[in-house]
N, C-alpha and C positions, 0 to 999 in steps of 0.2 A: 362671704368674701369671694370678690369674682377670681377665680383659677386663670394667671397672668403667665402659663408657661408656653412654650411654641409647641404647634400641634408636630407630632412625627412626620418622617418623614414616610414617602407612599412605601420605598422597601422596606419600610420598617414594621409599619402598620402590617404588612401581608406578611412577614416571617413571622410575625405577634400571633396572626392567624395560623398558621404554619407550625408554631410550637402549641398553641391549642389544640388542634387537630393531631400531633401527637399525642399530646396529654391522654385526650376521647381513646385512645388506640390501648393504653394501659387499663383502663374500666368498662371497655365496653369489649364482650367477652366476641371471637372473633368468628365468621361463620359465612354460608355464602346459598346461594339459591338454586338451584341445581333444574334445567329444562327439559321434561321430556314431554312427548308426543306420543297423543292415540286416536284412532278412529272410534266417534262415535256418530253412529245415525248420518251413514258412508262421508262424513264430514272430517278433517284431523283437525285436533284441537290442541295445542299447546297448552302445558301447566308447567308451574312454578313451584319446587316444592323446596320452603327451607330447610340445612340442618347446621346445627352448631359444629365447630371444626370436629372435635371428635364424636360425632353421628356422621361425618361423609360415606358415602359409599365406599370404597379400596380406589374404584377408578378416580375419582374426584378426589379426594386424599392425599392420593399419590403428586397430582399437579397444584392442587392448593397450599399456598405458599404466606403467610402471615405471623408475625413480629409486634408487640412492643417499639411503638420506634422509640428512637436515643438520637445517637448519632446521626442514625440516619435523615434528620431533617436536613442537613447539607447536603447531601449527592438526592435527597428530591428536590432539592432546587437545580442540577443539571438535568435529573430525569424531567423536569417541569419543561424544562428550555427543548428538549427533546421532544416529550409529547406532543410539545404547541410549535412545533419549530415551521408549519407550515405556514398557519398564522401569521409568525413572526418574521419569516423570509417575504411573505406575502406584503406586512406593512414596512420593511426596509426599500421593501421594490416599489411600491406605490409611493412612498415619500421620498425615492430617488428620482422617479417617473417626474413626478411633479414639481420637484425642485429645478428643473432640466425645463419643462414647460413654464415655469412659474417665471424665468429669466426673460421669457418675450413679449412679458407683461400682457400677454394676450386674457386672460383672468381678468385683468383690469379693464380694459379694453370691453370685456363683457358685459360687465358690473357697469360701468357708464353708460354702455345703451341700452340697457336693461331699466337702469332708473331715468331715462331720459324716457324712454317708452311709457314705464308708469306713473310720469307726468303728466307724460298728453293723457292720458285717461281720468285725470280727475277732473275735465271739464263736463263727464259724463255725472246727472245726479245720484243714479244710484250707486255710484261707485264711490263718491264724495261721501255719502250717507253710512256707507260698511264700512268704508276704509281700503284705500290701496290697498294699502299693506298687510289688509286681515285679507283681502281677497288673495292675495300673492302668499301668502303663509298657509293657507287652506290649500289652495289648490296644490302647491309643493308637497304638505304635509298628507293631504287623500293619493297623490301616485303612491308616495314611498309606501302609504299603510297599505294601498291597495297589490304594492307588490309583493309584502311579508305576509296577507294574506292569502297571496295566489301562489308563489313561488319559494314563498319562509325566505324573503331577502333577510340576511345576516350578515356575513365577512360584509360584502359589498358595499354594506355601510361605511363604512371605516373607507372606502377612496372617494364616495360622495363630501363625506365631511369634510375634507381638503378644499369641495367646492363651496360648501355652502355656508361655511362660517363666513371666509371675507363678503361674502354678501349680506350676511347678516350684520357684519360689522359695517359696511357700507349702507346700508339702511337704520345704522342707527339703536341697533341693538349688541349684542355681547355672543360670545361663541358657546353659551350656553342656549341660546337661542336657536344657534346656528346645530348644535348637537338634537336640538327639539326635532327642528323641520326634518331630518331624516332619519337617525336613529331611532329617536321616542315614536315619530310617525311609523316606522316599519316594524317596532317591535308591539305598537298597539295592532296594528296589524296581524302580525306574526300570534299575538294573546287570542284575539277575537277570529283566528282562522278559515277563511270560507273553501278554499281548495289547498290548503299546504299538505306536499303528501308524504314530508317529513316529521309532522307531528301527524294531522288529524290520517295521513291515506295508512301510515303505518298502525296507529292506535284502530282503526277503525277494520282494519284489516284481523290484527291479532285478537281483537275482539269479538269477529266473526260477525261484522254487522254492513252489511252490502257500504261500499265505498263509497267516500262522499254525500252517504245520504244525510235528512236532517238539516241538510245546507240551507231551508230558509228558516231556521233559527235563527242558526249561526252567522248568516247575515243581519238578521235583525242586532246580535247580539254585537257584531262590526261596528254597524253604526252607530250604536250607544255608547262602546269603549271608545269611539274616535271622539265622538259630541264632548265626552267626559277627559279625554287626554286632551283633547287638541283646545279646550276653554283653558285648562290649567297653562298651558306653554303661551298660548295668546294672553291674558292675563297678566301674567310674567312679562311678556315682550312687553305688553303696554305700559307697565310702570318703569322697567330699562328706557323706554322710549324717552319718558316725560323728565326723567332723571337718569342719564348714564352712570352718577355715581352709587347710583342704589345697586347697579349687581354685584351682585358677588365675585365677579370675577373682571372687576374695572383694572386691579391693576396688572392683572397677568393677561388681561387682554392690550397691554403697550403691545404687545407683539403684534399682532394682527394690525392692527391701528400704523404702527411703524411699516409693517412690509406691503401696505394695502391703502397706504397714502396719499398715492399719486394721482394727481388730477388729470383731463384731457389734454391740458397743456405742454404733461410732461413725457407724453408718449410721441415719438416718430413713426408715424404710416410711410412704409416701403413693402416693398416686393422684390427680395434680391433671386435672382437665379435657380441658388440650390434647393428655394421653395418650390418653383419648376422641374424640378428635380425627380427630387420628394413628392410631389405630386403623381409624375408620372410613375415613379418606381409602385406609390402604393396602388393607380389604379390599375398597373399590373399583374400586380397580387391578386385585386379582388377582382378582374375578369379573370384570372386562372381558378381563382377559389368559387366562382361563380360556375365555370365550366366544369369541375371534379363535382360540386356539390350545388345544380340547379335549382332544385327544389328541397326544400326546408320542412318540417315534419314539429309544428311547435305545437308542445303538451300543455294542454291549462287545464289544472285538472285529470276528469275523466276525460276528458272531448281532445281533442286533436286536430289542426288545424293544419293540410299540406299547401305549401306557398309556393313559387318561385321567387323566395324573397331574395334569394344575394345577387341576382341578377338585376334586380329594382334598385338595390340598394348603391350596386356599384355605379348604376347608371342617372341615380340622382347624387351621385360622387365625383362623376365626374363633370356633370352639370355645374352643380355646387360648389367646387374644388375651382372651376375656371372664372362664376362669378366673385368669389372670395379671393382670387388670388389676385386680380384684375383691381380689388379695395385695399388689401394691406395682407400681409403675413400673417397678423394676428388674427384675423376672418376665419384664415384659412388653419391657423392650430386651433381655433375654437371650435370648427369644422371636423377637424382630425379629435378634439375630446367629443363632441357631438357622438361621430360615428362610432368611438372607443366606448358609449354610454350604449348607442344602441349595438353592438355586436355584443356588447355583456347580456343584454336581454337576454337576444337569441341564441347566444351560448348556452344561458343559463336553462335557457327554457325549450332548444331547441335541439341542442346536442350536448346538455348532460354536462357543460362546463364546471368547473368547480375554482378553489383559488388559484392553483396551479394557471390553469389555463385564461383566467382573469388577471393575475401578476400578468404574464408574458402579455396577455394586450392593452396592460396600460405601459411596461418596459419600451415597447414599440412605441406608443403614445410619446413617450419620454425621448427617445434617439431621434424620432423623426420630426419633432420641435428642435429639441437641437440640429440637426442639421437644416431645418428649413429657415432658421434662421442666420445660419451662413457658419455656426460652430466647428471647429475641428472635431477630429475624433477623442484628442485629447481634451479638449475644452468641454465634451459633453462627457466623458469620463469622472474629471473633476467635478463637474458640476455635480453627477449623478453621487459622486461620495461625499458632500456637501449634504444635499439632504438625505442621506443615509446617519452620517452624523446629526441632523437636525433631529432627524423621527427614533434613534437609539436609545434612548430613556425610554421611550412607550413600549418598546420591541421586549427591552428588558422584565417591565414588568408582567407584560404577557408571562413571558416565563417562569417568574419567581412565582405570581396567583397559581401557575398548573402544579405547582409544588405540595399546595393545600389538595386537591387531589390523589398527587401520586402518594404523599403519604398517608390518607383515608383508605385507599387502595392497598398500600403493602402491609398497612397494620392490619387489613380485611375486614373492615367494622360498617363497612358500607353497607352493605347487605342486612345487616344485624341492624342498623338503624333503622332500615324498611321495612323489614321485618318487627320490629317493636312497634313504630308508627301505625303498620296495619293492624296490628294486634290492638292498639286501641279503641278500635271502631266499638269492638262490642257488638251489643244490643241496643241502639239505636232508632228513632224512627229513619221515614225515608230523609225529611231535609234535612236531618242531624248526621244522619248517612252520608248523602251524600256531599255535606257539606265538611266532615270531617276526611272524608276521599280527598277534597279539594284542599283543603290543609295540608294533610298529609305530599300533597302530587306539589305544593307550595314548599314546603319545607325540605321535601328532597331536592327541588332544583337548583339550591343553593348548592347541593355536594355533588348534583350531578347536571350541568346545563345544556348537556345535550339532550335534544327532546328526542331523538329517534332512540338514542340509548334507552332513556329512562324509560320512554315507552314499550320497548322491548322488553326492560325489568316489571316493570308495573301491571302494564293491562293483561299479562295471562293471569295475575294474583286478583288485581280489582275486578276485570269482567265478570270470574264465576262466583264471586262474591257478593255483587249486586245485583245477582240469580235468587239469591238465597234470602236478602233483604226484602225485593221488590223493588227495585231500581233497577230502570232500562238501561241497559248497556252503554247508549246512546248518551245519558245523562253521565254516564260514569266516563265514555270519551272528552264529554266538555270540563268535567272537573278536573281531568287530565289538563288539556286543553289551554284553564286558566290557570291550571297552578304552572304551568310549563312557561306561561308567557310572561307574565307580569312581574316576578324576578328576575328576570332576566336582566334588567334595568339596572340594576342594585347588586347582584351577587357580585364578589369580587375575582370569584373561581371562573367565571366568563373573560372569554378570551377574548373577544370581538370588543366587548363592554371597555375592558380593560386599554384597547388597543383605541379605538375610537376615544378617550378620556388622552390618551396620550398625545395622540395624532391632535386634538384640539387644545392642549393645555392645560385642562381641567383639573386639578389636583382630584383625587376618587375623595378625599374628607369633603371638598367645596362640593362634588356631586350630590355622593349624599343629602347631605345639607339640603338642596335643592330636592330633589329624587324624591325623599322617604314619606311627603305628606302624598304628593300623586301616588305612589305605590298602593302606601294605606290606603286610600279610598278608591284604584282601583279592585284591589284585593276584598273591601267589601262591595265593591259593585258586583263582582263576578260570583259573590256569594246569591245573590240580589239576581241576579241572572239563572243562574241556580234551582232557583225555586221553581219558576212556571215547568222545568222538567220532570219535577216529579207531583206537580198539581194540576198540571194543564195536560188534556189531550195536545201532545203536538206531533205534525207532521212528520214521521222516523223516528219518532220518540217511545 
């Protein structure tokens, strides 16, 4: 008999989580990992050594703090709101940003000459033969993966998706699609990592195995995880394509469909004044910001690259800024999200930005549309609390998910899971080894999806472990590696995951849904990748 009841709702399903994860806290006895350091062979080498709470040292005892939770699953849903509050001020301000932009229809404006352009391209054969639209989907989907490879793009997702759904939805597909092209593409990226040096510079670091090496694996292993994600989300598209009502998400996409409507017919090209304005004010800024800070110092990787980029930048801005303003207002904010896309770069990559400093320039993004489109200051006030109200569901659940943490956390069982986990290895060969590492580094990420944390906990336990097996250190960072990325998609204790599912409509049950067959057969791909490290002579290996 088919089960006719309605699926929960999303706060509901994560408190369900939330009172499981107390549950785990009454049976699973409570304990924690304690770090020290010693010089061996003039080298220092960090270990990891567990003890159950009554084995801690005095010193450790004294500040280890852990409960039974009860009660307390209500105040870890404000400590949750707390933890992630970055996060969540971060997606309040990009969906006020953009609700403030999204008024001068300059988005749409995009989106038409964007597909008017890859018109004229299908008089070309081999682009008739691949398909626009698989060539427009690839190329999107290789930056994003190539930046979560090089840089661990994350938050940032979550203000691209604002952009990329209505174009997904404007070509024809659904805002699961629209979540593929950048999210899925940067965390297959983020999986298969070639310079990320928030997983692979730190694992590789604590592991004590020269930085970055082993990198043409791991590029090999890139191009494989993208071949294998990016067939799954085109696949997808193409049947959305041929039947919009086959996605799963036809009818919670009326939204996007409703605010992402409008033809060229129903847009007015002007250029009032205060876009002149606005213009001049910001190329203001960035000749001053070009003077304090000429030359630019961007890290990729090991390698280092010093530029005079903000002086180029400002000066193809103010080139730019005067052809676009010269076309329409809307040129010229698409111009203004443009440069907001690339100073995230070089924030991120240049000077060590993070969300903090990414909010405030897409906040800018947001005032300076509104006024360039002739707005009060009160009129972009309003607006900007408009879509704060819009994106407030998403923000929420960010917070209520950190709750399934902070109570793993207070009840202290975190540790004791990893600690069991590793104890299972045994006696092992090496791919049974190493591939139960990878399980293992898989099933923690669920409770913990920060990969610099986990790494931290993990690789001083796994390195000198896979000493003792006969597994290269090397091989023991990629298992790290995969099991770090490919949850990521899926766990509901992800912040980013959580906030990007909001910010596009997604209910997390319809993600799922969608998500769980690509996960599995990444999760055995990366087993499958696995292998040639402890069979094959490879280079760093």
């Amino acid at each position: 008999m088919k089960w006719k009841g309605n699926v929960p709702h999303t706060y509901v399903i994560v408190f369900s989580i939330i009172l499981f994860a107390a549950a785990l806290t009454w049976f699973i006895p409570p304990g924690k990992y304690v770090k020290s350091t010693a010089v061996v062979d003039d080298k220092e080498q960090t270990t990891m050594t567990f003890y159950y709470k009554d084995q801690l040292p005095a010193t450790e005892a004294a500040v280890f703090k852990s409960q039974p939770q009860t009660w307390q699953v209500f105040s870890a849903l404000f400590k949750g709101f707390v933890k992630q509050s970055a996060i969540i001020i971060f997606t309040l301000m990009i969906g006020g940003a953009f609700w403030v932009m999204n008024t001068s229809k300059a988005i749409d404006v995009g989106i038409f000459d964007f597909l008017k352009f890859t018109k004229r391209l299908e008089h070309l054969s081999i682009v008739r033969k691949l398909g626009v639209d698989n060539i427009i989907m690839v190329m999107i989907m290789t930056m994003f993966s190539f930046f979560g490879a090089v840089f661990g793009m994350s938050e940032e997702t979550i203000a691209f998706t604002i952009i990329l759904i209505p174009l997904a939805i404007s070509m024809g597909y659904d805002s699961i699609v629209g979540v593929g092209l950048v999210y899925v593409a940067a965390h297959l990226g983020f999986s298969g990592a070639i310079l990320n040096p928030f997983t692979i510079g730190i694992a590789q670091g604590l592991a004590n195995i020269p930085l970055f090496s082993g990198i043409e694996y791991r590029m090999f292993s890139w191009v494989i995880i993208n071949l294998v994600g990016f067939a799954f989300v085109l696949r997808y598209a193409h049947r959305v394509k041929r039947n919009p009502r086959s996605s799963i998400m036809y009818e919670e996409d009326a939204y996007w469909r409703k605010n992402h409507s409008a033809g060229p017919e129903d847009v007015t090209y002007y250029t009032p004044k205060s876009a002149w304005m606005v213009f001049l004010a910001i190329a203001v800024a960035l000749i001053a910001f070009s003077w304090f800070y000429p030359q630019t110092t961007i890290k990729l990787g090991n390698a280092t690259l010093t530029f005079w980029i903000n002086p180029v930048l400002t000066f193809l801005f103010i080139l730019s800024g005067i052809l676009s303003l010269r076309k329409s207002v809307h040129y010229f904010i698409l111009l203004l999200l443009t440069y907001t896309i690339v100073y995230l770069i070089v924030g991120v990559m240049g000077y060590e930005w993070y969300v903090m400093e990414i909010a405030t320039l897409f906040m800018v993004l947001g005032v300076a549309s509104g006024a360039a489109i002739n707005k009060s200051a009160s009129d972009i006030a309003k607006l900007f609390v408009e879509g704060v109200k819009d994106i407030l569901s998403a923000a929420i659940v960010i917070g209520l998910a950190a709750g399934i943490i902070v109570t793993l956390e207070e009840g202290g069982v975190i540790d004791t899971i990893l600690y069991g986990l590793s104890m299972a290895m045994g006696n092992f060969g090496e791919i049974a080894s190493v591939g139960t590492m990878y399980l293992i580094q898989t099933v923690i990420n669920i409770a913990i999806p920060s990969g610099s944390a986990k790494a931290a906990i993990t690789m001083p336990i796994m390195a000198p472990f896979s000493d003792l097996i006969g597994v290269s250190r090397q091989a023991t960072v990629m298992a790290f590696q995969f099991g770090d990325g490919f949850t990521n998609m899926i766990t509901p204790t992800s912040g980013v995951l959580i906030a990007v599912l909001g910010v596009a409509r997604i209910p997390y049950e319809k993600w799922v849904k969608w998500v769980w067959p690509m996960i599995l057969i990444l999760i055995v791909l990366g087993f499958l990748l696995l292998i040639p490290t402890v069979t094959m002579q490879l280079n760093g290996f």
